[in-house]
N, C-alpha and C positions, 0 to 999 in steps of 0.2 A: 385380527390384528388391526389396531387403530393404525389411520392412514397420518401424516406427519403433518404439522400443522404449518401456518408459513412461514412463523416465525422462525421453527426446528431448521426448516431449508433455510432460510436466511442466514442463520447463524453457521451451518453448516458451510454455504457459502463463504459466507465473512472469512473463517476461520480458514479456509483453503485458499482462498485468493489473498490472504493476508501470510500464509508461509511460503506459497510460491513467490512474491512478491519479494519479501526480505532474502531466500535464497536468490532469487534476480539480481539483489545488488549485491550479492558475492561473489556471483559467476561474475559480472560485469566490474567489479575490482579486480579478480582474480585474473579476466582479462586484459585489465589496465596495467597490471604489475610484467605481463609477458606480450605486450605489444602486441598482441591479436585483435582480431576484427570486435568490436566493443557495439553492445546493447546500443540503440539510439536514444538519447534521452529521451525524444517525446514516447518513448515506447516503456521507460520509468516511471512519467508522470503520469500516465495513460493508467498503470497497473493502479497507482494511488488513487485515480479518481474513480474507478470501478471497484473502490471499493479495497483496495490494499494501501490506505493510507497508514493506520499501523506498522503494518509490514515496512514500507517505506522508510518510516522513520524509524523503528527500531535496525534497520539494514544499514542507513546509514552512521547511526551509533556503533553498531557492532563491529563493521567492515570501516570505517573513516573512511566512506566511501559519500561523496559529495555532498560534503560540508563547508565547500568554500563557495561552491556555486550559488547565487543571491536567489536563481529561479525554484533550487532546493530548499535552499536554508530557512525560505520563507514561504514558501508553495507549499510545502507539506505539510507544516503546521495550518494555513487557511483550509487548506485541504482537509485536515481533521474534523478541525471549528467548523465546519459549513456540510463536513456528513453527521458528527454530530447536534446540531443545531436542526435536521433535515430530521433524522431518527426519533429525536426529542419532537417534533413537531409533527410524524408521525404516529408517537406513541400516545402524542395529549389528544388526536383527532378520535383517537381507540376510544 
């Protein structure tokens, strides 16, 4: 059996820190909606910059979950642009 290569783990990564991430900002609406103890944000933006920026943004689409916030509304998007710009300049060093 061929051994996985790094990109497979990567992707595999990506794709699991990118669905726990989006379910994060649901648990953490879901908590906003019943006044319980709520996710910290630096522990939302933390998930986006490791790699769940996707997730992120698509969480906050899905749930209207902080889209008023300026450090959101714009953070996630740079947060995108600068891991893809980072991957893309990864993949051109290949």
């Amino acid at each position: 059996m061929k051994e996985p290569s790094i990109l497979h783990i990567a992707l595999i990564y990506l794709a699991t820190i990118n669905v726990v991430t989006f379910f994060t900002y649901g648990i953490d609406k879901w908590k906003a909606r019943r006044n319980k103890w709520r996710i910290a944000e630096a522990t939302l933006l933390g998930m986006a910059v490791i790699g769940g920026s996707i997730g992120a943004w698509a969480g906050m689409k899905a749930w209207h979950h902080k889209t008023l916030h300026k450090k959101f509304r714009y953070g996630i998007p740079a947060i995108i642009i600068a891991q893809m710009m980072l991957i893309g300049y990864l993949l051109y060093r290949q």
